[in-house]
C-alpha positions in Angstrom: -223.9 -216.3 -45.7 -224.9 -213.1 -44.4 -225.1 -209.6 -46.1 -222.5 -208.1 -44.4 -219.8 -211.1 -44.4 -221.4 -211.2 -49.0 -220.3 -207.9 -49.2 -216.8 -208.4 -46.8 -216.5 -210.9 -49.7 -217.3 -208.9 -53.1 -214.8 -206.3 -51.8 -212.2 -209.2 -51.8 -212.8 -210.2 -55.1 -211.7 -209.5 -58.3 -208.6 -207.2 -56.9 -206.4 -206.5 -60.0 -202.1 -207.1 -59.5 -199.3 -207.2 -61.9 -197.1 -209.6 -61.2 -193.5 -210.3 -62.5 -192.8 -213.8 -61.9 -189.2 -214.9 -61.2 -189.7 -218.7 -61.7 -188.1 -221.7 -64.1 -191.6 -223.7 -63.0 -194.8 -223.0 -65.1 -196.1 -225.9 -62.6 -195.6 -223.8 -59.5 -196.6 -220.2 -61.1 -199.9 -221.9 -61.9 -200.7 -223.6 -58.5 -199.3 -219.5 -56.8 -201.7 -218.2 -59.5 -204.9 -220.4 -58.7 -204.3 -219.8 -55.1 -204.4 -215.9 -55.3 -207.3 -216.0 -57.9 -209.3 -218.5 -54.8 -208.1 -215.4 -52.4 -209.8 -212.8 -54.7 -207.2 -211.9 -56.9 -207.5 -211.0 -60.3 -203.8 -211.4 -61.4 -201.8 -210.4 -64.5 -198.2 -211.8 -65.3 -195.3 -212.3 -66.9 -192.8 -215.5 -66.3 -189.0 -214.9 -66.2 -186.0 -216.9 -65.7 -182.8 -215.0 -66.6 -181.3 -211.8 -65.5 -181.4 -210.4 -69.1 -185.5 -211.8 -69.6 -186.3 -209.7 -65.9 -184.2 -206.6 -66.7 -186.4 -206.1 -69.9 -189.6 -206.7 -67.7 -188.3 -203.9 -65.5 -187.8 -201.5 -68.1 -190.8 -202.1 -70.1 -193.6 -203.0 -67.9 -195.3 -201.7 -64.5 -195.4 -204.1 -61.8 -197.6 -204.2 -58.2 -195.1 -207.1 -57.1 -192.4 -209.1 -57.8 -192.4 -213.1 -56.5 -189.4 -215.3 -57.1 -188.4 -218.1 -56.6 -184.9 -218.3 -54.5 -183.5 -221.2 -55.6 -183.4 -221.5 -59.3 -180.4 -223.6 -61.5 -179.5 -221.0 -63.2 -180.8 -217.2 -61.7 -181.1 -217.5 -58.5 -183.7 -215.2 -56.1 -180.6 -213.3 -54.6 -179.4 -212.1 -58.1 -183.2 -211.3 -58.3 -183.4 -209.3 -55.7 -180.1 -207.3 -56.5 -181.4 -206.7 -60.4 -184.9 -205.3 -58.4 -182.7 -203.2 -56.1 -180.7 -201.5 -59.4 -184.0 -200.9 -61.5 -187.0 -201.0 -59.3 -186.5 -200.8 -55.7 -190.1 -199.6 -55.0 -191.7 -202.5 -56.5 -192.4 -205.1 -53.2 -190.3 -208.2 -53.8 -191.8 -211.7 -51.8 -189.6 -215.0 -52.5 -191.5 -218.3 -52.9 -189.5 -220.7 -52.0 -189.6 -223.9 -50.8 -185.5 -224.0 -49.5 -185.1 -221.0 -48.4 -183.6 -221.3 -44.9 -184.3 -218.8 -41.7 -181.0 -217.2 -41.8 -181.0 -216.7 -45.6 -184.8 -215.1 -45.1 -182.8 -212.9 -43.1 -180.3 -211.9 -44.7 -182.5 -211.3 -48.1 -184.7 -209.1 -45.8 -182.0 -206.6 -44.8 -181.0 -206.2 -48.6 -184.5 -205.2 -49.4 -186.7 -208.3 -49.8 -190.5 -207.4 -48.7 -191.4 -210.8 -47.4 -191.4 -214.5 -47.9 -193.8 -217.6 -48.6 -193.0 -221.1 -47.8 -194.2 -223.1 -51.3 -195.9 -225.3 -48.6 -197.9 -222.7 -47.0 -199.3 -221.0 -50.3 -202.3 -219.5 -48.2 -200.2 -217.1 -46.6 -199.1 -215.5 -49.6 -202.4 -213.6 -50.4 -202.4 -211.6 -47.3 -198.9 -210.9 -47.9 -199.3 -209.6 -51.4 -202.4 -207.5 -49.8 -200.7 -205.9 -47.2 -197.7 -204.9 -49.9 -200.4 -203.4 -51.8 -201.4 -201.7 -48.6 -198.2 -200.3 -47.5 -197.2 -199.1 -51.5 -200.3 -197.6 -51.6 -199.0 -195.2 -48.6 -195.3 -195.1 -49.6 -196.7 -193.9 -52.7 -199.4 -191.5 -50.8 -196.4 -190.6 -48.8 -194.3 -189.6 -51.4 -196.5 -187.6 -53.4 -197.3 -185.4 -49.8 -193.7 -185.0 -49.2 -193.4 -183.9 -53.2 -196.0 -181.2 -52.2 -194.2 -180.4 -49.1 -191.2 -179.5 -51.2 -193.1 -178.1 -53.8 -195.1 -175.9 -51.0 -191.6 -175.1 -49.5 -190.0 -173.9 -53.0 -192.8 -171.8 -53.6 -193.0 -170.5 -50.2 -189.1 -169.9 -50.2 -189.5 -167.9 -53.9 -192.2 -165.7 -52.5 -190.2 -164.7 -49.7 -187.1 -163.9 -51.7 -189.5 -162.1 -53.8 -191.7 -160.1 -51.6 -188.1 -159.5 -49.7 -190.0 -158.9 -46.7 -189.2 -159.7 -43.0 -191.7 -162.7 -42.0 -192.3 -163.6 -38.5 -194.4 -166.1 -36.8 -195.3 -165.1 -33.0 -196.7 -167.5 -30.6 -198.7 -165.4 -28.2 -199.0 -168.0 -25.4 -195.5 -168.3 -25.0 -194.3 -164.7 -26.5 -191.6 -166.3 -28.5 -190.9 -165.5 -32.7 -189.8 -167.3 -35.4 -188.8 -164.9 -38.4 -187.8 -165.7 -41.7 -183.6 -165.5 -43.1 -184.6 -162.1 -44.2 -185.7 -160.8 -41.2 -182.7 -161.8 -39.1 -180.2 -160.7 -42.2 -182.4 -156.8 -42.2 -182.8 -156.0 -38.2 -180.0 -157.7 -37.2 -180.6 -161.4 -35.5 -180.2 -164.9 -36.9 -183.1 -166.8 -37.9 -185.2 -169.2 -35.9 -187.0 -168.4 -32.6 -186.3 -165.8 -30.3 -188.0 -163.5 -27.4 -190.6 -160.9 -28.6 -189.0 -158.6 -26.3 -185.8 -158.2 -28.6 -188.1 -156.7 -31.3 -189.9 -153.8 -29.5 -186.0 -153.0 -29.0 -185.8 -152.6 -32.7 -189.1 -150.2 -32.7 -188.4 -146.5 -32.5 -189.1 -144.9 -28.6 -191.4 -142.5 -30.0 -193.3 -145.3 -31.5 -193.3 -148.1 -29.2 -196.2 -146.9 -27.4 -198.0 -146.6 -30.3 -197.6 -149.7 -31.8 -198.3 -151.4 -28.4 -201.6 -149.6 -27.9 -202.4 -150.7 -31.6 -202.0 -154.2 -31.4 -203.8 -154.4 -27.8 -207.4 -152.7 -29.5 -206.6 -155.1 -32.2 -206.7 -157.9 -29.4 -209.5 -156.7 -27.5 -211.5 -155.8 -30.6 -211.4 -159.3 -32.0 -209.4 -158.0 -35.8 -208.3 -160.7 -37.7 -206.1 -158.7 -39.7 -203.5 -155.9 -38.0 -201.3 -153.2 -39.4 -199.5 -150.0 -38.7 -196.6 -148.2 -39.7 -193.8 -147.3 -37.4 -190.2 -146.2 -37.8 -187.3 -149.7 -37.5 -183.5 -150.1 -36.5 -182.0 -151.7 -38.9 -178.4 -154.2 -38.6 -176.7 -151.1 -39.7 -178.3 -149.0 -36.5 -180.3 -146.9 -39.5 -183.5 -146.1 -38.3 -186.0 -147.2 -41.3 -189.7 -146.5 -42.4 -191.8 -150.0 -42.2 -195.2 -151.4 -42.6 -195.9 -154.2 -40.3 -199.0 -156.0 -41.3 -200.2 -159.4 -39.2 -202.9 -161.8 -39.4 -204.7 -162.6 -35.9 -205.5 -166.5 -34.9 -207.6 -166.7 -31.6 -207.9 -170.1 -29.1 -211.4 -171.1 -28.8 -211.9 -169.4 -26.0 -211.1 -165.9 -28.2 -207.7 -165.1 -26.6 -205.2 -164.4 -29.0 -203.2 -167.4 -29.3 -200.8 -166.5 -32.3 -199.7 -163.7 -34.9 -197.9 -164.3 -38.7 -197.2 -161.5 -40.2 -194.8 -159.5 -42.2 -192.6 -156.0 -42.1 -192.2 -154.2 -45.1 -188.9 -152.1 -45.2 -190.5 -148.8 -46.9 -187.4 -147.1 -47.6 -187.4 -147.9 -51.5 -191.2 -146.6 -52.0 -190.5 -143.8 -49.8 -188.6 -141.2 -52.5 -191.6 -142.0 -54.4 -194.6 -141.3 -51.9 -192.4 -138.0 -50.7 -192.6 -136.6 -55.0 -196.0 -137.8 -55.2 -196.7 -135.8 -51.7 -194.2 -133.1 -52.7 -195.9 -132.3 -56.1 -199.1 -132.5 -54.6 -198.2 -129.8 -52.7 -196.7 -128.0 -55.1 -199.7 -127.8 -57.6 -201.8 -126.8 -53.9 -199.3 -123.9 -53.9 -199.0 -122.9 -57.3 -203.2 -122.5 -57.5 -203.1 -120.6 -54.0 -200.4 -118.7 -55.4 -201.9 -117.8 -58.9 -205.1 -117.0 -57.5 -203.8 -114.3 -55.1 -201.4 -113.0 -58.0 -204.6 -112.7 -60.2 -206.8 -110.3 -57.6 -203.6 -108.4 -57.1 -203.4 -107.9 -60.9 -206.4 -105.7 -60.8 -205.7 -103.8 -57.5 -202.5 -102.9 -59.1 -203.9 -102.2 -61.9 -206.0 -99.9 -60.3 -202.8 -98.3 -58.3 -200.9 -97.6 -61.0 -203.8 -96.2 -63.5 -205.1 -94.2 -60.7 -201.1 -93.3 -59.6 -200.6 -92.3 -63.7 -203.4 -90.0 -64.1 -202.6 -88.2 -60.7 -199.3 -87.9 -62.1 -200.4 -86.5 -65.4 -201.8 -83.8 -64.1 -199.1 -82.7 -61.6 -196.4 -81.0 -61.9 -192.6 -82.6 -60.8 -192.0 -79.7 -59.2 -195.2 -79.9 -57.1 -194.5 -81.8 -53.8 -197.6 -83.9 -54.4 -196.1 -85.7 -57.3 -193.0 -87.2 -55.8 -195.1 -88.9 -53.2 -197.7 -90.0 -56.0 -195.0 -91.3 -57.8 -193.5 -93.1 -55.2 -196.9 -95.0 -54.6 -196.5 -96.0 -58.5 -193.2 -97.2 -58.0 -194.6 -99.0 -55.2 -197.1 -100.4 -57.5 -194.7 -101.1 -59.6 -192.2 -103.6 -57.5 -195.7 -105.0 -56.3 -196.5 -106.0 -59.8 -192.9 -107.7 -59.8 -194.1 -109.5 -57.0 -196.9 -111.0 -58.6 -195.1 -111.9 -61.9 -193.3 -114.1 -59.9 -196.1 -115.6 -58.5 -197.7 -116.3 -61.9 -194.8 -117.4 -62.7 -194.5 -120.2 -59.6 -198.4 -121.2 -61.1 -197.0 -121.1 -64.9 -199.4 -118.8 -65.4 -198.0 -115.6 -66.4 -197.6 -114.6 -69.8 -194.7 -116.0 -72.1 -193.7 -115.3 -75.3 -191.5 -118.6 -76.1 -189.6 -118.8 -79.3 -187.4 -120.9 -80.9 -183.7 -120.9 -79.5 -180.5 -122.3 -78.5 -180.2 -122.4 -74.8 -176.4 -122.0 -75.7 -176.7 -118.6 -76.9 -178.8 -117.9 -74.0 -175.9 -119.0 -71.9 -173.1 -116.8 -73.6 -175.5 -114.2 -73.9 -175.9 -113.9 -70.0 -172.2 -115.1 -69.4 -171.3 -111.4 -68.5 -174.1 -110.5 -66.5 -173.5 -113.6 -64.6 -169.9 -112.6 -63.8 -170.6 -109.5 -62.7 -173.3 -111.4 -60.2 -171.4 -113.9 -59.0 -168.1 -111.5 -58.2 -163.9 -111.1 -59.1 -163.4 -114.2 -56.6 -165.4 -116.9 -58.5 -164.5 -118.7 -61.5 -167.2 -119.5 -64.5 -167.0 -122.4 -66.4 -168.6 -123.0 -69.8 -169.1 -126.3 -71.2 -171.1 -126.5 -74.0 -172.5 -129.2 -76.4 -172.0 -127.5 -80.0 -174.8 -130.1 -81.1 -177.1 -128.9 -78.3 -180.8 -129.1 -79.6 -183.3 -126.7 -80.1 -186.2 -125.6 -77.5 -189.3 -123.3 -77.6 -188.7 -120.5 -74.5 -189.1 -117.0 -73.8 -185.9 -115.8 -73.8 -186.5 -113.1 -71.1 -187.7 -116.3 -68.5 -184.2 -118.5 -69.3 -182.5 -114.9 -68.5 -184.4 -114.4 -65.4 -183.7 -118.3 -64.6 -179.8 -118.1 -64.9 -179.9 -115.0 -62.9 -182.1 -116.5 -60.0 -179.7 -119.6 -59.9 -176.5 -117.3 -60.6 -178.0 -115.2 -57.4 -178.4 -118.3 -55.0 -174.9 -119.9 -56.1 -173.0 -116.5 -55.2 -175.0 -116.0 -51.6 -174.2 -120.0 -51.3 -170.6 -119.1 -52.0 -169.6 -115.9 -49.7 -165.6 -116.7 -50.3 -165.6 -117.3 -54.2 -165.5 -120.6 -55.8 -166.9 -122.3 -58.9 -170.1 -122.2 -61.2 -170.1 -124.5 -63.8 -172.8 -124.3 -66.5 -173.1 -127.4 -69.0 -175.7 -128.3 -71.5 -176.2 -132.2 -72.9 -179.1 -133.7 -75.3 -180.4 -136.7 -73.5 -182.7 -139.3 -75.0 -184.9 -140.2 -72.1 -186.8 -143.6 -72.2 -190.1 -144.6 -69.4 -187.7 -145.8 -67.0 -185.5 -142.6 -66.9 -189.0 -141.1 -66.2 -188.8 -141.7 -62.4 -189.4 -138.7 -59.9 -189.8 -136.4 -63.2 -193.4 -136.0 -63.5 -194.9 -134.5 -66.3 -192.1 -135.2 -69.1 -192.9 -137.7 -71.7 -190.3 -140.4 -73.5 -188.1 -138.1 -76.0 -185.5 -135.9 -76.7 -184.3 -133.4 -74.4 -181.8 -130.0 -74.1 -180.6 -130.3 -70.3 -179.0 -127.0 -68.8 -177.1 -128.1 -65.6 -176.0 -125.2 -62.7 -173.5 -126.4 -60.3 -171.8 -124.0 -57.8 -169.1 -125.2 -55.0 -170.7 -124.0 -52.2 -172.2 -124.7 -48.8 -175.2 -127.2 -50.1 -178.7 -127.3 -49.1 -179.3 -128.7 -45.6 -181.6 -132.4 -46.0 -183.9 -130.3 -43.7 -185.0 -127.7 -46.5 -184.8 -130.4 -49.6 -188.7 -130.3 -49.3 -189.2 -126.8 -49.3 -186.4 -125.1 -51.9 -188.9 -124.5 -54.3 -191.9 -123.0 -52.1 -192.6 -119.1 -52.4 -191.1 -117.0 -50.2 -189.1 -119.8 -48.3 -185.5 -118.8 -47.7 -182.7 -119.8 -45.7 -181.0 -116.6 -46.2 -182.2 -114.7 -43.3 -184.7 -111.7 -43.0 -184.2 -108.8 -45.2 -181.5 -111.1 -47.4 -184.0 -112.3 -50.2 -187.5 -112.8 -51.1 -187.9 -116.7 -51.4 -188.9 -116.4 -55.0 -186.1 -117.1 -57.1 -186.0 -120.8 -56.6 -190.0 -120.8 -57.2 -189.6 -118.7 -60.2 -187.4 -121.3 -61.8 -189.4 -124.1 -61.0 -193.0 -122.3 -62.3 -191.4 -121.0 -65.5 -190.2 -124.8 -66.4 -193.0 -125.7 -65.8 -194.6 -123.8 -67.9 -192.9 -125.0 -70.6 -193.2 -128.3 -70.0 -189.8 -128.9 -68.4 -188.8 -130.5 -65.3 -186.1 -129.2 -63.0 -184.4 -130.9 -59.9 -181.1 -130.8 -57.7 -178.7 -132.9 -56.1 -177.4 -131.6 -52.8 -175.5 -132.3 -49.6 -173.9 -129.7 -46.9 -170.3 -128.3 -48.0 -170.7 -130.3 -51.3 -172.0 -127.8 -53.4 -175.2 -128.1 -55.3 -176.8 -128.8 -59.1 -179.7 -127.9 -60.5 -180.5 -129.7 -64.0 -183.2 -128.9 -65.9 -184.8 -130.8 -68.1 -186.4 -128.9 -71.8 -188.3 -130.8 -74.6 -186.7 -130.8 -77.8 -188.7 -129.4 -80.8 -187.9 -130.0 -84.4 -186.2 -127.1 -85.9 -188.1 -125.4 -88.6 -187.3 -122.7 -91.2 -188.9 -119.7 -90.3 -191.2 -117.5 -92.6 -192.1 -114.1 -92.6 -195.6 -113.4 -92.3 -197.4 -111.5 -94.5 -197.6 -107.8 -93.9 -201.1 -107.6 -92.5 -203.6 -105.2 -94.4 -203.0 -102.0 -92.6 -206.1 -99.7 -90.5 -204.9 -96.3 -89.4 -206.2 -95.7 -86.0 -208.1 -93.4 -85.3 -208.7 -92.0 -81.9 -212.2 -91.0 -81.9 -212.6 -95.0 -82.9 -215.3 -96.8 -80.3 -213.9 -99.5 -77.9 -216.3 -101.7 -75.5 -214.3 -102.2 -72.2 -216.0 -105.5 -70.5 -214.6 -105.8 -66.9 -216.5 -107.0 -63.6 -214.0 -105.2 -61.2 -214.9 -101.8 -60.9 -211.6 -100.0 -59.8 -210.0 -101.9 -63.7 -212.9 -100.4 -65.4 -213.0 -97.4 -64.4 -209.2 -96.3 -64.7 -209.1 -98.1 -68.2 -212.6 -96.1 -69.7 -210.9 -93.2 -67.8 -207.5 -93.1 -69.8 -209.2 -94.0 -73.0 -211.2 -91.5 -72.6 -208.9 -89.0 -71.7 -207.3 -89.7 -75.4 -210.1 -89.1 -77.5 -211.9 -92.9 -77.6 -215.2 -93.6 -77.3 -216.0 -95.9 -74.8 -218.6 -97.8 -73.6 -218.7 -99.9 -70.4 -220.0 -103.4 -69.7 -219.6 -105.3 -65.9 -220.1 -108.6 -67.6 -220.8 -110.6 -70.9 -224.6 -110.5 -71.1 -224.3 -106.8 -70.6 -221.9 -106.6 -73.1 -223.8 -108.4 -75.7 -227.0 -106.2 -75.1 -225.0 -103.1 -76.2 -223.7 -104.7 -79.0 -227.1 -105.8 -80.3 -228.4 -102.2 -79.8 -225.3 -100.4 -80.7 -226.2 -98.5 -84.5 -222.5 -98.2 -85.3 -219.4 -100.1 -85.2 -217.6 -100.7 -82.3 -213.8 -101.1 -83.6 -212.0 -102.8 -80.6 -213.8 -104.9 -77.6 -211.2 -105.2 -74.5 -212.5 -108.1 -72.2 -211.4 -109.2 -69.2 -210.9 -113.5 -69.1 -212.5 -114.4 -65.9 -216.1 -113.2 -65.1 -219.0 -114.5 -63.9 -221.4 -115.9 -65.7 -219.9 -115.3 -69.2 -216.2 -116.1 -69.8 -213.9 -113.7 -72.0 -212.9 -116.5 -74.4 -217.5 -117.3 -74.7 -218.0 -113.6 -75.2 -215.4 -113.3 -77.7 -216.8 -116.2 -79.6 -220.5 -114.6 -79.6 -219.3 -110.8 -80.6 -217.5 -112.7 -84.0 -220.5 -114.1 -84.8 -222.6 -110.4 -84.4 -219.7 -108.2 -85.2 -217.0 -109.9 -87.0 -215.4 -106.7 -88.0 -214.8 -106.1 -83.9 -210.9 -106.7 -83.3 -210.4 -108.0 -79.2 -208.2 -108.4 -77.0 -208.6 -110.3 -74.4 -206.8 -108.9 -70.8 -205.8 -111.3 -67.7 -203.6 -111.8 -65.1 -203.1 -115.2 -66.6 -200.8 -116.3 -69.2 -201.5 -116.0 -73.2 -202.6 -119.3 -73.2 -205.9 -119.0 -71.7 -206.9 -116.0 -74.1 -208.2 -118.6 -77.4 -205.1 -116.7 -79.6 -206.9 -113.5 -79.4 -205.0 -110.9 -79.2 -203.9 -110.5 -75.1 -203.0 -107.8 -72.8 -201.3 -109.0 -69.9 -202.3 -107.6 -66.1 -201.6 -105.3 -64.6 -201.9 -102.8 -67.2 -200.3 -99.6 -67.0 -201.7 -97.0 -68.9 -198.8 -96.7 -71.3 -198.9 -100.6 -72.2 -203.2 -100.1 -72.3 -202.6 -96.9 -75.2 -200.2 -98.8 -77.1 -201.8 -102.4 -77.3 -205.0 -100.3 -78.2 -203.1 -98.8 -80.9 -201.6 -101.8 -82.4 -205.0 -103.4 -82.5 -206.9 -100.9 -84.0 -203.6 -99.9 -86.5 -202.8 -103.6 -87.7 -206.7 -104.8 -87.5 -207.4 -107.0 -90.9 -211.3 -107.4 -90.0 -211.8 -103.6 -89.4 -213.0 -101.6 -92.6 
């Protein structure tokens, strides 16, 4: 025998099957059993003979193949092969019979029977039994693909439900789409295929172009991967934000040959990009807008020094001082101007305390009539439970005018303004679009007026500086940005619902603080101020240090003049005696206010400051501040204070 026809041989050998054995004959099972082990079998069995015996072998065993015999005295092979179809129908079922006629072959065949032997031609059996094995083998191989298929095809059917997008498959040779259920249900066709050409008449005009020139440099360019963004009718004609993304299969001769990818309705991320953009700009704004306020501090500081000295020394009758004081009064409105703007940058100086926004409320409730006008009605509504927040009471007044302002212009025939306050309890989730609050107890103030509404074209831009839809000469554009910089500031959040000849409401939002009793503090341990006492002005803009030596000065103080911190500390070193009161400005080069104040406790810790900005009190390190610009009224009587309730001088 040769190698090849040895080893054709080993492979037949030894082949394990289970066989269930439907038989009343151990003579013929052992004559089926010799043959298949003389084919290369290697069979295990069990013998049955009753329908009760072979219905327990079903249930308790695994079988490869089932042979009966089909003519048995009492079970015969067609009560066999109806017990196999109930329990087992997978298991191959081959008679061996030696009665079994042609027509009753057939017959047994079309109820399910695999195959049959002849008892007198036993050496057919073997290949029979092998090409059973054979075919379960692939039924089963079969099966288990087709149990992935489904699997494949729940999955795939979960992730589109869950993704929600619009999935489409585009055959570039023959330009026609299939798209997914969702698709069809979103922009408007059923599902299945359809022409590519419908689609570009769901992309935007303007962006058709666009999109076309996209995908062609993807094409020529060889990208696997494509995406863009374009603007969608939707079933409902609504024209929609998406984000079409694709991958890119090329023919093997690098032509494009077909495109799967998915659109991406943005519309539900959209509120949050626009915030996200919106407060980016906002912050942009805000540092633009505190910086300018901040150099204007100390030209107006200048102005109005300058404007009071000139004025000090004139007469009112001479005809110089009405136009000198009309530059201070111009100085003056200027200065309003940039409170405002520190304000919008929540950076001008506050003096919260605790309060009741309802008292605030009735407080104003007057003033607010008399802005609004005879023809519009105020409604209060109140909670009497309302909780307490930590504001400066002047800034909630200036906020009820502002919105009491806009709601009369935005009501020119009378109507309503209703003013409510709530507590709320917000959680994460009712955190969405109101960045910068934290989980927690809130007072929320709502303003709603009846009037004409904000047009969706200004929604974006209500709370910018000096943007008005008022007309020119009919307001500055700052009230709205006062409101929303003074909130802010106290780390509030404020928004509004809107739509044209629906009115609008503001609401804001206040944290909640935990009411505490309030102590007086101690009398401090009293220093009568003197003026002939020594003050160290440290300034780096000339025009602020010169009018604020010059009106100390010109009261009796001693003053000596530093343009930054390292001069400053060199005339403290080599000054012989004390140097009552050191007035330094926050921002200078070099050398900080707050790192020069730090330094001079060390060397003089009898020195009282004050520290003096165009920024808010919260940048000064809880020294003592002075707030820009600085008249020289407010300079003499902050310098008084300091020196008079000092508990370091001696």
């Amino acid at each position: 025998m040769s190698e090849r026809a040895r080893a054709d041989c080993d492979e037949l050998t030894d082949i394990p099957v289970r066989i269930l054995y439907v038989e009343d004959s151990d003579d013929d099972v052992f004559l089926v059993l010799r043959q298949l082990r003389r084919a290369g079998f290697s069979p295990t069995y069990t013998r049955v003979d009753t329908p009760s015996a072979m219905r327990q072998a079903l249930s308790s065993g695994s079988w490869d193949v089932i042979l009966s015999d089909y003519t048995m005295p009492q079970f015969s092979g067609r009560a066999a092969l109806a017990l196999r179809n109930e329990i087992a129908r997978h298991i191959p079922f081959i008679a061996v019979s030696g009665t079994i006629g042609e027509d009753t072959a057939v017959e047994a065949m079309k109820n399910g029977m695999s195959n049959y032997v002849v008892k007198g031609s036993l050496a057919r059996l073997a290949p029979a039994i092998r090409r059973e094995l054979v075919e379960a083998a692939n039924r089963k191989a079969q099966q288990e693909v087709e149990a992935e298929l489904a699997e494949a095809r729940e999955r795939l059917s979960i992730v589109l439900k869950a993704t929600n997008d619009a999935i489409y498959d585009w055959d570039l040779k023959t330009d026609r789409v299939w798209q997914s259920n969702v698709a069809g249900e979103r922009f408007g066709r059923p599902s299945g295929d359809l022409d590519r050409g419908w689609w570009t008449t769901r992309i935007h005009p303007s962006d058709l172009e666009r999109v076309r020139s996209s995908l062609s440099d993807a094409f020529a360019e060889r990208q696997s991967k494509w995406s863009t963004e374009y603007r969608a009718r939707r079933a409902n004609e609504e024209w929609v934000h998406v984000l079409d993304r694709a991958f890119i299969i090329y023919d093997v001769t690098g032509k494009p040959a077909r495109c799967i990818g998915s659109v991406l309705d943005l519309t539900e991320f959209r509120p949050l990009e626009i915030q996200l953009q919106q407060n980016q700009k906002m912050e942009a704004v805000s540092q633009l807008a505190g910086g300018i306020a901040h150099e204007f501090n100390n030209i107006l500081t200048a102005v109005l020094g300058y404007s009071d000295i000139l004025m000090s020394r004139l007469s009112p009758e001479d005809a110089l001082f009405r136009d000198v004081k009309l530059i201070h009064e111009a100085g003056e409105r200027a200065a309003s101007l940039t409170r405002l703007f520190l304000n919008f940058s929540g950076k001008q100086a506050a003096f919260p305390v605790e309060m009741n926004l309802n008292t605030a409320v009735e407080d104003m409730s007057p003033a607010l009539h008399g802005i609004a006008g005879a023809d519009t009605n105020l409604v209060l509504i109140l909670d009497p439970d309302l909780g307490r927040v930590k504001f400066d009471p002047f800034q909630i007044e200036q906020i009820l005018v502002n919105l009491g302002t806009n709601a009369r212009d935005a009501m020119p025939h009378g109507g309503t303004i209703t003013i409510k306050s709530l507590n709320v309890e917000l959680s994460a989730t009712d955190l969405k679009g109101k960045p910068g609050l934290r989980p927690g107890p809130y007072a929320v103030l709502t303003f709603t007026d009846t009037g004409c509404g904000i047009d969706p074209l200004a929604r974006d831009h209500v709370f910018e500086p000096f943007f008005s839809t008022k007309g020119v000469g009919k307001g500055t554009g700052l009230g709205l940005s006062y409101v929303y910089g003074v909130v802010k500031q106290n780390h509030g959040h404020v928004e509004f619902d809107s739509a044209p000849g629906k009115g609008t409401t503001f609401r804001i939002y206040l944290p909640q603080i935990e009411s505490k009793a309030l102590r007086a503090p101690a009398p401090p341990k009293a220093h009568e101020s003197i003026e002939s006492d020594t003050i160290l002005v440290v300034e780096d803009d000339d025009r602020v240090l010169e009018v604020v030596a010059r009106v100390l000065r010109a009261k009796g103080y001693e003053v000596l003049e530093a343009k930054n911190g390292s001069e400053a500390l060199s005339l403290i070193t080599r000054a012989e005696k004390p140097i009552h009161l050191m007035l330094t400005d926050l921002v200078m080069p070099t050398m900080g206010g707050i790192d020069l104040a730090k330094r001079v406790e060390t060397l003089r810790p009898e020195t009282r400051i004050v520290i003096m900005s165009g920024y808010n009190d919260r940048d000064s390190g809880g020294h003592e501040f002075l707030s820009k610009p600085i008249s020289p009224e407010t300079l003499l009587r902050k310098v008084r204070e300091a020196l008079s309730f000092s508990q370091k001088a001696g």
